[in-house]
DSSP file (Angstrom, degrees, kcal/mol; ACC not computed):
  #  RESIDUE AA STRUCTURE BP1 BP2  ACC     N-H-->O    O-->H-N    N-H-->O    O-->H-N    TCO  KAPPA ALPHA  PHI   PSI    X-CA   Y-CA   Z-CA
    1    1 A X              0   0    0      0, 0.0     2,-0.5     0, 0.0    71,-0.1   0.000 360.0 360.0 360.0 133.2 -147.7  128.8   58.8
    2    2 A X        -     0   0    0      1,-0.1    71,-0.0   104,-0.1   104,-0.0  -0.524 360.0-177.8 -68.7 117.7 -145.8  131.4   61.0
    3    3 A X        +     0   0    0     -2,-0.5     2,-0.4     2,-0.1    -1,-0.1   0.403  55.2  86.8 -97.9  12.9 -145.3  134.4   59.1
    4    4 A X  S    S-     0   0    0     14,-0.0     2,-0.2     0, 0.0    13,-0.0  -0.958  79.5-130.7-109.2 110.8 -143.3  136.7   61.6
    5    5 A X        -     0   0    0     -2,-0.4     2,-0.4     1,-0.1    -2,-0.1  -0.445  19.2-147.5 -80.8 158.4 -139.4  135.6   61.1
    6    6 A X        -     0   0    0     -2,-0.2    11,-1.5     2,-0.0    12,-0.4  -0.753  11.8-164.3-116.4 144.5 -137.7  135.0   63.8
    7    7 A X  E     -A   16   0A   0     -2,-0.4     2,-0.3     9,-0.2     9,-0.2  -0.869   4.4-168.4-161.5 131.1 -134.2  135.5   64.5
    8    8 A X  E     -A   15   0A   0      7,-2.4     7,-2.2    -2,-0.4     2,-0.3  -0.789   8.3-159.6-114.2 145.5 -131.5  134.2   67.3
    9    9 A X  E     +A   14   0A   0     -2,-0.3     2,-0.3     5,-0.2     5,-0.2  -0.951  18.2 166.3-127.9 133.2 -127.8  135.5   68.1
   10   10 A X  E >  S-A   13   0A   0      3,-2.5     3,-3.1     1,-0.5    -2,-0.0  -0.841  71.4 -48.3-149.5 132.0 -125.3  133.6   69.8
   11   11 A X  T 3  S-     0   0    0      1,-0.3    -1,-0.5    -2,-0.3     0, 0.0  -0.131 123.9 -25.7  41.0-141.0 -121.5  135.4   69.3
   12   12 A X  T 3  S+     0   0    0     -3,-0.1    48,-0.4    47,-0.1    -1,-0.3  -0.149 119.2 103.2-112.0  54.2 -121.3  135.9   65.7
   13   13 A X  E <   -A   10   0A   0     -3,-3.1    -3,-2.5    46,-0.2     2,-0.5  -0.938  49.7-166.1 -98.6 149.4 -123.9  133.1   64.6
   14   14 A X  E     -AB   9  58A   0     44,-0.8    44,-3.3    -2,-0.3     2,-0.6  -0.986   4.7-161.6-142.3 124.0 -127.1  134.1   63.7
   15   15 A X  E     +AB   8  57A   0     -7,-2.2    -7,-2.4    -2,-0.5     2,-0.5  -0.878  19.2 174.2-109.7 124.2 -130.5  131.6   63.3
   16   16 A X  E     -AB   7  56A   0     40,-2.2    40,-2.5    -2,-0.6    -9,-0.2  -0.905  46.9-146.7-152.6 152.7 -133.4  132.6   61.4
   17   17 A X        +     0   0    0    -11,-1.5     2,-1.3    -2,-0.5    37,-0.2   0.320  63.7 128.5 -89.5   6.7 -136.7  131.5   60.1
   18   18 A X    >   -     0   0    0    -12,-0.4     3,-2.0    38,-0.2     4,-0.2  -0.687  43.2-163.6 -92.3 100.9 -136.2  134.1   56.9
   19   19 A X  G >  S+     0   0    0     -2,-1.3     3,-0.8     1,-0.3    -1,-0.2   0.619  79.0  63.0 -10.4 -50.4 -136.8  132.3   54.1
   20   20 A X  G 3  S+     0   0    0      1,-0.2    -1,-0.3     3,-0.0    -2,-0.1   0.864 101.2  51.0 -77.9 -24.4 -135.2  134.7   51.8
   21   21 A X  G <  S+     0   0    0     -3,-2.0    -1,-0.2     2,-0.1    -2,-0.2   0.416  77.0 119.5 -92.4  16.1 -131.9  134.4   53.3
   22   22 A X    <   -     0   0    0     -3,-0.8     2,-0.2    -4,-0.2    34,-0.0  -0.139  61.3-139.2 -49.7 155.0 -131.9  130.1   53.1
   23   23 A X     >  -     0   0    0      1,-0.0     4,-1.7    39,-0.0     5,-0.3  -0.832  19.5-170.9-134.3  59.9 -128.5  129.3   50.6
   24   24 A X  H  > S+     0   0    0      1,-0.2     4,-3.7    -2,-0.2     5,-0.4   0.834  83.9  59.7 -44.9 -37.9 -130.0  126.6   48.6
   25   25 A X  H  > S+     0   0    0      2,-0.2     4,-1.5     3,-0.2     5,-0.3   0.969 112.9  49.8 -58.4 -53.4 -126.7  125.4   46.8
   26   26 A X  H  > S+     0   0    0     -3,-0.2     4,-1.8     1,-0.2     5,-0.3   0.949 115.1  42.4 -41.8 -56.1 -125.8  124.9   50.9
   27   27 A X  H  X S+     0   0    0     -4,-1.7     4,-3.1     2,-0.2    -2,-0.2   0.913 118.3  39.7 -27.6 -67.9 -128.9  123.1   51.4
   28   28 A X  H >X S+     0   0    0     -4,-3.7     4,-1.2    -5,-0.3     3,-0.7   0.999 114.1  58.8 -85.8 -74.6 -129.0  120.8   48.2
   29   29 A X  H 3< S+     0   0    0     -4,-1.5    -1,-0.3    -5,-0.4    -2,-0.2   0.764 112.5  36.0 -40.6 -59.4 -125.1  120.3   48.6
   30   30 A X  H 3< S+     0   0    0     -4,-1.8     3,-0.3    -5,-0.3    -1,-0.3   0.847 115.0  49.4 -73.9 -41.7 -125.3  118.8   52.0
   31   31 A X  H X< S+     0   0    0     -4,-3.1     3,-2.1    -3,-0.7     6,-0.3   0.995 101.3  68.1 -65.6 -52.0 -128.4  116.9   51.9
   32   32 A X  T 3< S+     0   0    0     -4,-1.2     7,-0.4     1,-0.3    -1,-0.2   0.582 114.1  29.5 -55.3   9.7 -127.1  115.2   48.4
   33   33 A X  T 3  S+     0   0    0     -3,-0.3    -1,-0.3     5,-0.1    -2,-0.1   0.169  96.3 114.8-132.7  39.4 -124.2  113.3   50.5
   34   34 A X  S <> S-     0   0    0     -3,-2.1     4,-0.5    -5,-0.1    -3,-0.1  -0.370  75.3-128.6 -89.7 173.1 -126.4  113.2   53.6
   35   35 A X  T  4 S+     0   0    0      1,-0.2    -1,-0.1     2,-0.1    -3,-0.1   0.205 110.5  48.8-113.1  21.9 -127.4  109.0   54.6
   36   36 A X  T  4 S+     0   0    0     -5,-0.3    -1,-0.2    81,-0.0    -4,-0.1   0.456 125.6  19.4-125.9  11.4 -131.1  110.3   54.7
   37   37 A X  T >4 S+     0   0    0     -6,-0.3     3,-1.3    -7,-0.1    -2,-0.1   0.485  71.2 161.1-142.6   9.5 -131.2  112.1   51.5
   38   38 A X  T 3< S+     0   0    0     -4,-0.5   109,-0.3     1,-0.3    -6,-0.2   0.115  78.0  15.6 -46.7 146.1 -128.6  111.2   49.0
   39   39 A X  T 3  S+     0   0    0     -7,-0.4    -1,-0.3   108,-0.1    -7,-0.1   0.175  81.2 169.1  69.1  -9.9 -129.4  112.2   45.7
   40   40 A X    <   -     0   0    0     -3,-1.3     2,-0.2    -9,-0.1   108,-0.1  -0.294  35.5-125.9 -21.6 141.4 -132.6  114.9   46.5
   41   41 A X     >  -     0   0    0    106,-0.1     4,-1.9    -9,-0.0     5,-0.1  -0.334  15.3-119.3 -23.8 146.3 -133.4  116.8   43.5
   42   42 A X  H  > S+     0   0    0      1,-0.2     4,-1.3     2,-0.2   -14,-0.1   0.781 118.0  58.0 -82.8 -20.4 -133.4  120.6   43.9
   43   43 A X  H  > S+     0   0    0      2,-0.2     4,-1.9     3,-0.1    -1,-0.2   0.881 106.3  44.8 -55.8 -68.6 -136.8  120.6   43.0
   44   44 A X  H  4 S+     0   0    0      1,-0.2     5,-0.3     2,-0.2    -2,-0.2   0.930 116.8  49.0 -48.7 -41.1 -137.7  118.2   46.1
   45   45 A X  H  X S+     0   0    0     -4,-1.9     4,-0.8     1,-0.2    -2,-0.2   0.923 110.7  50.4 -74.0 -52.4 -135.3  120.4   48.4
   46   46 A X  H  X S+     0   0    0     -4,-1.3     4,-1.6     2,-0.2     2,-0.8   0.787 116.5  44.1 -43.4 -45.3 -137.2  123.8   47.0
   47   47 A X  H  < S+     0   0    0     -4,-1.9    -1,-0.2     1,-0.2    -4,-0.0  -0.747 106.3  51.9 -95.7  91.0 -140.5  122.2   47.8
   48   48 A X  H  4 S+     0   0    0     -2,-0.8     3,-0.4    -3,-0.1     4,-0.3  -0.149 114.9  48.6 155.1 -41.2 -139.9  120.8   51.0
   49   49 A X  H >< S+     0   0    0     -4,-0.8     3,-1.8    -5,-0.3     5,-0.2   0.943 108.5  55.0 -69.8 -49.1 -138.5  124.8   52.0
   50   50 A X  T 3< S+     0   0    0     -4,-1.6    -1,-0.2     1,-0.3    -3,-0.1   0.320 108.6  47.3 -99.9  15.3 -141.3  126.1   50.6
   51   51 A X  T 3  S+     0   0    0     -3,-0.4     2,-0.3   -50,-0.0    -1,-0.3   0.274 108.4  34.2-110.1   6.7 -143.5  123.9   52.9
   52   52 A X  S <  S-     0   0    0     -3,-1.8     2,-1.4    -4,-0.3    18,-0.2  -0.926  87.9 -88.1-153.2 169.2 -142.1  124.2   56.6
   53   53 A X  E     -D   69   0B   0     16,-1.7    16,-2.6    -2,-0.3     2,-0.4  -0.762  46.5-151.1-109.5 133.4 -140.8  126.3   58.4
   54   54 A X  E     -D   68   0B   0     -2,-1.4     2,-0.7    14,-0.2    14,-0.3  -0.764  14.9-156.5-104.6 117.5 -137.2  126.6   58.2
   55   55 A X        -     0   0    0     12,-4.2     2,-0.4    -2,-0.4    11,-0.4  -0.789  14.6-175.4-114.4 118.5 -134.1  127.7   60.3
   56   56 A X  E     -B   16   0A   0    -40,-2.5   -40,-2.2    -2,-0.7     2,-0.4  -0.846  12.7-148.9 -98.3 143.0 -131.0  128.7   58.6
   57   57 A X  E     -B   15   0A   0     -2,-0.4     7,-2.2   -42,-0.2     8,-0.8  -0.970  16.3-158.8-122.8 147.2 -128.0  129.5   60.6
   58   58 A X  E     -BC  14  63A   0    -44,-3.3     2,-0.9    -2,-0.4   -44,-0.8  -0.946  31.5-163.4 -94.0  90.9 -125.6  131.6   59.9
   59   59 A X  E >  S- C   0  62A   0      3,-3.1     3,-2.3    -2,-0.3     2,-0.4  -0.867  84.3 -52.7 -96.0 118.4 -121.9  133.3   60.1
   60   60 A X  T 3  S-     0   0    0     -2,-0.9    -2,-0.1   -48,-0.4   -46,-0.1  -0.448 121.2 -23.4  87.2-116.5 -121.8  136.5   59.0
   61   61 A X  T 3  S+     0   0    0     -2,-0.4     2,-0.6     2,-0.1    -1,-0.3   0.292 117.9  93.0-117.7  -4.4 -123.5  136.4   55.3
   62   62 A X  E <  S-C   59   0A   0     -3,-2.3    -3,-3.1     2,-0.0   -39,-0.0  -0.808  75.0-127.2-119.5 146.9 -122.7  132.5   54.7
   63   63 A X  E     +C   58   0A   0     -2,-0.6    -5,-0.3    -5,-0.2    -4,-0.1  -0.170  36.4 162.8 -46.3 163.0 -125.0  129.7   55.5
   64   64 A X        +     0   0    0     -7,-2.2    21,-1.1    19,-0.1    -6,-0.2   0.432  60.0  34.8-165.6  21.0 -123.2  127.3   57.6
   65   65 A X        -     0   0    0     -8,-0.8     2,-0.1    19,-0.3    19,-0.1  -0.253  51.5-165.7-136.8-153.3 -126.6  125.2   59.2
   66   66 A X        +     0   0    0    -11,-0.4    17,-1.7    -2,-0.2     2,-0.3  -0.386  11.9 163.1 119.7 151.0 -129.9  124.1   58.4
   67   67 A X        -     0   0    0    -12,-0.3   -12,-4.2    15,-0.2     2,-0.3  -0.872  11.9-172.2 175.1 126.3 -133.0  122.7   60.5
   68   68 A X  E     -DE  54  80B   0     12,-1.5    12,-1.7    -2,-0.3     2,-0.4  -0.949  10.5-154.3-154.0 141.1 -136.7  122.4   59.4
   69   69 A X  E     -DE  53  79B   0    -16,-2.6   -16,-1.7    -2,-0.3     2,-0.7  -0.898   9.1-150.7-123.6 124.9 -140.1  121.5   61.3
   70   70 A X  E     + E   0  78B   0      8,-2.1     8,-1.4    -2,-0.4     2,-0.2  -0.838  42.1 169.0 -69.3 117.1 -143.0  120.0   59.4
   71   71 A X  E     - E   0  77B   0     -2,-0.7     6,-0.2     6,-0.3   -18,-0.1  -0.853  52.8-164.0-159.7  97.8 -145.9  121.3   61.6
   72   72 A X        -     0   0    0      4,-0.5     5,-0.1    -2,-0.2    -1,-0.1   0.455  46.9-126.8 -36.5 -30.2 -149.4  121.8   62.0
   73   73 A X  S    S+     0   0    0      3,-1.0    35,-0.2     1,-0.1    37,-0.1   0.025  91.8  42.6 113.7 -36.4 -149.2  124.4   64.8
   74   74 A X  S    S+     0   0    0      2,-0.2    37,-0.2    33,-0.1     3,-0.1   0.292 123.3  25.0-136.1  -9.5 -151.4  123.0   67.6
   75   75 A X  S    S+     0   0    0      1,-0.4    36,-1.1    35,-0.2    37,-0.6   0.770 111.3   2.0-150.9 -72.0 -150.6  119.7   67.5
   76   76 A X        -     0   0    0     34,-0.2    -3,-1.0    35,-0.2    -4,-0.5  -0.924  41.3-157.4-170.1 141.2 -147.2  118.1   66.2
   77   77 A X  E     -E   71   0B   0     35,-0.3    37,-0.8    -2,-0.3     2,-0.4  -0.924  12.4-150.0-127.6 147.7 -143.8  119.3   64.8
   78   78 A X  E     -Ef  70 114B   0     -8,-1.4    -8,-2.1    -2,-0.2     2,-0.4  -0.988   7.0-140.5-119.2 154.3 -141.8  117.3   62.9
   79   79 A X  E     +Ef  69 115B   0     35,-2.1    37,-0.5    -2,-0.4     2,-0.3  -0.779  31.9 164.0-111.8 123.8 -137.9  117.7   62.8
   80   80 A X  E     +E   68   0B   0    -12,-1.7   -12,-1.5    -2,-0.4    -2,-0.0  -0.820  53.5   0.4-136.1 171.0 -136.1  117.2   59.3
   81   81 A X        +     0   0    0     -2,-0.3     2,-0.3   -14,-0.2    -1,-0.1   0.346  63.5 171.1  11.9  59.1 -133.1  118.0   58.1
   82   82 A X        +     0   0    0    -15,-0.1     2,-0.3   -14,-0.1   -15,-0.2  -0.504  16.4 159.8-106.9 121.5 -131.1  119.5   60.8
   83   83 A X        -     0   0    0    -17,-1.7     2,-0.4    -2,-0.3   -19,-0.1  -0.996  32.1-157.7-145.5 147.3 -127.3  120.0   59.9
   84   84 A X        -     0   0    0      1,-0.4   -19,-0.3    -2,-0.3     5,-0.1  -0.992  40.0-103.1-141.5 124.3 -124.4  121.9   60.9
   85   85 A X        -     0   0    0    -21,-1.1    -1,-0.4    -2,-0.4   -21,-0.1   0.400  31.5-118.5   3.2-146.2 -121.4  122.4   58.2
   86   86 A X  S >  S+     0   0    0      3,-0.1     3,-2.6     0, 0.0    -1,-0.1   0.045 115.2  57.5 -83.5 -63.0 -118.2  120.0   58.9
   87   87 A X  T 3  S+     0   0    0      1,-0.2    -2,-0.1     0, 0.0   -23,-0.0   0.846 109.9  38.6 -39.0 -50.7 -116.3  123.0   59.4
   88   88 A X  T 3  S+     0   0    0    -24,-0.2     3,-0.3     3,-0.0     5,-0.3   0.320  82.6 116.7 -90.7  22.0 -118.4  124.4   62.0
   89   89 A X    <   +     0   0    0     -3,-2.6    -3,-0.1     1,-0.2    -4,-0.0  -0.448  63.4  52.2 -89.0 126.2 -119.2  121.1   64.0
   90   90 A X  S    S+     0   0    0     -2,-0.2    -1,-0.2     0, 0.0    -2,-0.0   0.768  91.2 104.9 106.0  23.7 -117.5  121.2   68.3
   91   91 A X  S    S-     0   0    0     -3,-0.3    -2,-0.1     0, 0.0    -3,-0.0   0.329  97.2-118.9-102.8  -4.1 -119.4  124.7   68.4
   92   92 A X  S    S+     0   0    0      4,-0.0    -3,-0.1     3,-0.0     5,-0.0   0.800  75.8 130.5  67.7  19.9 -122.1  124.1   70.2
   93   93 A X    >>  +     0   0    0     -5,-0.3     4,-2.7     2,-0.2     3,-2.0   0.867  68.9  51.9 -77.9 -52.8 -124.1  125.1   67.1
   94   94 A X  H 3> S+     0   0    0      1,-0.3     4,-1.9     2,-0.2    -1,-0.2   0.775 109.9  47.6 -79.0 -29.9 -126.4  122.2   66.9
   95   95 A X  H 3> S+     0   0    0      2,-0.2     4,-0.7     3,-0.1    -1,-0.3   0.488 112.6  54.4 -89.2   4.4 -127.6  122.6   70.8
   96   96 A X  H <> S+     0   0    0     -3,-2.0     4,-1.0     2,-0.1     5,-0.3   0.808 111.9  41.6 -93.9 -60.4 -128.0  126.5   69.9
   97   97 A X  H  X S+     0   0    0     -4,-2.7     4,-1.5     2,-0.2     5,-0.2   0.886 109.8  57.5 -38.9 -49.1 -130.3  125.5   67.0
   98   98 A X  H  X S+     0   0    0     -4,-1.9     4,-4.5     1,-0.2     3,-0.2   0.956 117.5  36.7 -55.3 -48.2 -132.2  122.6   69.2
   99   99 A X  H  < S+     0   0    0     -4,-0.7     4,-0.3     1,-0.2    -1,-0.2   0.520 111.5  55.9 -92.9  16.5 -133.2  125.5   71.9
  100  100 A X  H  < S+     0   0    0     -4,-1.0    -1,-0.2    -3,-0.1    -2,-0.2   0.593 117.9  39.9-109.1 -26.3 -133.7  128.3   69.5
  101  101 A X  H >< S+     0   0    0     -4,-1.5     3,-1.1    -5,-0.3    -2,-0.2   0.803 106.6  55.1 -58.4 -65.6 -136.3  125.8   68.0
  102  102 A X  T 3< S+     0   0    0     -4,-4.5    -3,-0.2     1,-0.3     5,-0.1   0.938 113.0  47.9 -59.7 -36.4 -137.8  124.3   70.7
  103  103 A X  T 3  S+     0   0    0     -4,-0.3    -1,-0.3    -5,-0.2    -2,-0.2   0.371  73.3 129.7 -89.6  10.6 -138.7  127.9   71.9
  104  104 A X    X   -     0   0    0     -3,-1.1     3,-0.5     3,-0.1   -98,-0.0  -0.658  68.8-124.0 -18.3 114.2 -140.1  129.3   68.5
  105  105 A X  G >  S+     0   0    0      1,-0.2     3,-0.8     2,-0.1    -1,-0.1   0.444 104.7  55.8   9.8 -48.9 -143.4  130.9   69.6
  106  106 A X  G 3  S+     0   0    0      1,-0.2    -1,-0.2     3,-0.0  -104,-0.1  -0.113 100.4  60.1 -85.0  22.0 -145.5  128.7   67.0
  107  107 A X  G <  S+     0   0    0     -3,-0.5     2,-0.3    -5,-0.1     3,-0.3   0.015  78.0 125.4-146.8  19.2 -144.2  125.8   68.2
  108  108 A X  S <  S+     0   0    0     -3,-0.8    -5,-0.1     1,-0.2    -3,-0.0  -0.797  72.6   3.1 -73.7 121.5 -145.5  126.0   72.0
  109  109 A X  S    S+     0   0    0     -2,-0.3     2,-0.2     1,-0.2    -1,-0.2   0.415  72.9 164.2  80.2  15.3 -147.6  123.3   73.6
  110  110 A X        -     0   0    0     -3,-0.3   -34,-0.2     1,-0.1    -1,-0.2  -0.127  33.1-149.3 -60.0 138.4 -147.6  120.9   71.1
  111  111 A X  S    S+     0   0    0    -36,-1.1   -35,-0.2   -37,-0.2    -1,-0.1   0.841  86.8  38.7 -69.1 -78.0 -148.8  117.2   72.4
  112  112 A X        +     0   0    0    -37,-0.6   -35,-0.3    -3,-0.1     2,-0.3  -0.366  60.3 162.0 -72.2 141.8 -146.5  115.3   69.7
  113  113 A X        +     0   0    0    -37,-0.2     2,-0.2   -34,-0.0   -35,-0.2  -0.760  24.9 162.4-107.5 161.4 -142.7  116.3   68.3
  114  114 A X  E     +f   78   0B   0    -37,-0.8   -35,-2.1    -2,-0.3     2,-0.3  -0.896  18.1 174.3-158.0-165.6 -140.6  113.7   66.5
  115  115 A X  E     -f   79   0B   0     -2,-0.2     2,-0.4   -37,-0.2   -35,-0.1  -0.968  28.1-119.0 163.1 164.4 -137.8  112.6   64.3
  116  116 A X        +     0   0    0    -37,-0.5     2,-0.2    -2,-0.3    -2,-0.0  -0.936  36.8 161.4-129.4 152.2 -135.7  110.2   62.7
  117  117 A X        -     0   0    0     -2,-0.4     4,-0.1     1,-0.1    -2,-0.0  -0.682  30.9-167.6-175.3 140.2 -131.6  109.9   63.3
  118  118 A X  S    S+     0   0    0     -2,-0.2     3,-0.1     1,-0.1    -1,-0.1   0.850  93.3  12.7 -47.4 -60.9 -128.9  107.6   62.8
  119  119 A X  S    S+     0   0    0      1,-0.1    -1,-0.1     2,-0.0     4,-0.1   0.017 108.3  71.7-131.1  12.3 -126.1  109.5   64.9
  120  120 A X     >  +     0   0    0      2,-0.1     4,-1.3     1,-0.1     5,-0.1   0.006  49.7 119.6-140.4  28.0 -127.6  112.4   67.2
  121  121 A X  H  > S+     0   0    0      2,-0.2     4,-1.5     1,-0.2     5,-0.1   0.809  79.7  49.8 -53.1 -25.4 -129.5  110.8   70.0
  122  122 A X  H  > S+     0   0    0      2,-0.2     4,-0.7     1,-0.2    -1,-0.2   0.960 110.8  50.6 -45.3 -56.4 -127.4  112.3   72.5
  123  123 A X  H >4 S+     0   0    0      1,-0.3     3,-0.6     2,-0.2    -2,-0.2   0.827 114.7  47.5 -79.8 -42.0 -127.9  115.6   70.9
  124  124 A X  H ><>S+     0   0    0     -4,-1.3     5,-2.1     1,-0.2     3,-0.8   0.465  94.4  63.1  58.3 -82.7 -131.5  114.9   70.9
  125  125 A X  H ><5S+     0   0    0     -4,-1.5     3,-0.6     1,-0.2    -1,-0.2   0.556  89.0  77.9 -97.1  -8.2 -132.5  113.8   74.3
  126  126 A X  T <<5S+     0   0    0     -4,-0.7    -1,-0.2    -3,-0.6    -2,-0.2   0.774  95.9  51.2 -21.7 -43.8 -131.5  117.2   75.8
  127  127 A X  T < 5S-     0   0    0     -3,-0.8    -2,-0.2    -4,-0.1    -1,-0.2   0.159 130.3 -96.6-127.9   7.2 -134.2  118.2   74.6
  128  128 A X  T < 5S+     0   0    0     -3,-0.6    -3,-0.2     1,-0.4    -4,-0.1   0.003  71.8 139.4 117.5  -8.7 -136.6  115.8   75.9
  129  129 A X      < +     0   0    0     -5,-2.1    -1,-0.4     1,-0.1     2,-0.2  -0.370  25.7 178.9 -65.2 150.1 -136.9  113.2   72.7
  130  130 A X        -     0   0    0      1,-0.0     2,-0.3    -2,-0.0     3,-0.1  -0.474  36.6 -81.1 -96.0 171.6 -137.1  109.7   73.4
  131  131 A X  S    S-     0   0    0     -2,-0.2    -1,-0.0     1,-0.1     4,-0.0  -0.660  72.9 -72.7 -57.5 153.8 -137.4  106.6   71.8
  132  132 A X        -     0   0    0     -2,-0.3    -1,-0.1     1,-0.2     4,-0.1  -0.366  36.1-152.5 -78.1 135.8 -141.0  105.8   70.8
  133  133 A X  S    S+     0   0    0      1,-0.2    -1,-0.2     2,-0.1     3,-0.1   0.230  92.2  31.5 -95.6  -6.2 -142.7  104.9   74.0
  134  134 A X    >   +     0   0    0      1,-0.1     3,-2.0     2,-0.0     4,-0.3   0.152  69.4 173.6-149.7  13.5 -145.2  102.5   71.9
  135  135 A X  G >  S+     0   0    0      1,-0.3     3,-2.3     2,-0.2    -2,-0.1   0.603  72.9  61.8  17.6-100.4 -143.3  101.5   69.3
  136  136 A X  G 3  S+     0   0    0      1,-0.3    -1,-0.3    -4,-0.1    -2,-0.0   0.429  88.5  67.6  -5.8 -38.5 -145.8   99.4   68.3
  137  137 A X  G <  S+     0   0    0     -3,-2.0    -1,-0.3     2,-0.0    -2,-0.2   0.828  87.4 103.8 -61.1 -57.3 -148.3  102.1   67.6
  138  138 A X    <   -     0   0    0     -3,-2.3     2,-0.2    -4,-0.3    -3,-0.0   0.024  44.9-177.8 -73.5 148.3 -146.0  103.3   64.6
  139  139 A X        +     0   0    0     -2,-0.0     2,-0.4     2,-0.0    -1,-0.1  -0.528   2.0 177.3-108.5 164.7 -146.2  103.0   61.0
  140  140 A X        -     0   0    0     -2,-0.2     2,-0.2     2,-0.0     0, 0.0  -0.944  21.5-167.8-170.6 140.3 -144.1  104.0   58.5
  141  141 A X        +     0   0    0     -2,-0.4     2,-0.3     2,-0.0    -2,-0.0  -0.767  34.1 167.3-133.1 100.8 -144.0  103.6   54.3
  142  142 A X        -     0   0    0     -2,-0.2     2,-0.4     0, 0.0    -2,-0.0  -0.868  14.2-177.2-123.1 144.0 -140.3  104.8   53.6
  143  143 A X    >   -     0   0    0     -2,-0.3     3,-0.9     1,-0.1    -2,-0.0  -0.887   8.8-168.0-160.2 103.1 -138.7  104.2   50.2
  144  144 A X  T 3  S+     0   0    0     -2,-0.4     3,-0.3     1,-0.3     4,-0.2   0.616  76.9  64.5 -85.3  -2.6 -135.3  105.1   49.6
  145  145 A X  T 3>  +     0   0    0      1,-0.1     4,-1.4     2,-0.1    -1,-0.3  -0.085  66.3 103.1 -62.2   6.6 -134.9  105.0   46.3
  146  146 A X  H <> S+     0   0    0     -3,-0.9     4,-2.7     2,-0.2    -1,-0.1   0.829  85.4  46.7 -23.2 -67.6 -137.2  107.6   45.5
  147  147 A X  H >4 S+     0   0    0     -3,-0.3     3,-3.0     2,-0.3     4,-0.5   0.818 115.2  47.3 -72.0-102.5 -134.4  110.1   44.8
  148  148 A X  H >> S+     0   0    0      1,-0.4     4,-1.9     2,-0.2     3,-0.7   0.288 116.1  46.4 -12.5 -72.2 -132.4  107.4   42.6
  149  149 A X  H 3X S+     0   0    0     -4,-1.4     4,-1.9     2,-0.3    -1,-0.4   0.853 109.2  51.4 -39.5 -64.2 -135.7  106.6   40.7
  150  150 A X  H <X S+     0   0    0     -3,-3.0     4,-0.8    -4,-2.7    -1,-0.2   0.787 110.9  49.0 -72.1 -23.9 -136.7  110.2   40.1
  151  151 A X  H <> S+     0   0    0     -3,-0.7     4,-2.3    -4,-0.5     5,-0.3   0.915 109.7  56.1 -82.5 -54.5 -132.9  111.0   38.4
  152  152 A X  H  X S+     0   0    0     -4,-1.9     4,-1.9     1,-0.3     5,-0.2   0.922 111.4  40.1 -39.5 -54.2 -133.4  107.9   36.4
  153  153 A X  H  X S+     0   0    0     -4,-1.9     4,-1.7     1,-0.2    -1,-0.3   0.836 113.5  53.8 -71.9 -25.3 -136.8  109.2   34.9
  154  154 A X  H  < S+     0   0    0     -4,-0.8    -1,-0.2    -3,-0.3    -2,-0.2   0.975 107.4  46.4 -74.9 -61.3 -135.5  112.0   34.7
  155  155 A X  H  < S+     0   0    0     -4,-2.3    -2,-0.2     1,-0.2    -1,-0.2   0.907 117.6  45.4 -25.5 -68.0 -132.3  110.7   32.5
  156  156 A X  H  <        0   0    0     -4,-1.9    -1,-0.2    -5,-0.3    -2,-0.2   0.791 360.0 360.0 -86.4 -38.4 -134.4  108.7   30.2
  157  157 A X     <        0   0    0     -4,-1.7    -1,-0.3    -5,-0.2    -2,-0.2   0.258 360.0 360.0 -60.4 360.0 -137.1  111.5   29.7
């Protein structure tokens, strides 16, 4: 894991890989109405921070982003939960984030990146992603009911 935070300026937005200034209540608010995380536990959201490295962006003192890469180092990054506020959306935020990411230092020369999205191929294939060239080659065990299921036990417990 890169332990040297990182930090990017564009006007008065700021991105950075410091942990300590992450907004969780932003986080966990956004992902719970998100279509690839509804319902996350704050607990999943907490562990899932405390496992990647993580880019929050920033106006002034309030969160108003998010972006995190699952990562080995040498090898493969994976791209998760990349969001930019409603409010602050037609900024050009999300392509600031993409190239403030892709150049990270700890995330040079890697053979593999990937990613899952709905609605942001566009945004995306700037930046050199594709569609899976092999399709075929991939695998997958996805269960979206996870979060639903865990709030249940949770309820009942």
């Amino acid at each position: 894991m890169p332990t040297t935070s990182q930090e990017w300026q564009k006007d008065s937005f700021v991105l950075s890989t410091d942990k300590t200034k992450l907004q969780l209540t932003v986080i966990h608010g956004f992902l719970t109405t998100s279509y690839w995380a509804p319902s996350i536990p704050l607990s999943v959201v907490e562990k899932c921070i405390a496992n990647s490295l993580c880019f929050g962006l920033f106006e002034r003192d309030a969160q108003i982003g998010f972006a995190r890469i699952v990562s080995d180092f040498a090898t493969f990054a994976y791209l998760a939960d990349v969001f930019v506020l409603p409010d602050w959306r037609g900024r050009d935020l999300s392509k600031f984030m993409m190239e403030c990411i892709k150049s990270h230092p700890d995330l040079q020369n890697l053979r593999r990146w990937s990613l899952a999205t709905a609605d942001a191929h566009g945004l995306y294939a700037r930046f050199g992603f594709t569609s899976l060239k092999r399709s075929e080659r991939a695998m997958e065990i996805t269960d979206p009911e996870v979060y639903s299921r865990m709030r249940e036990e949770a309820d009942s417990g």
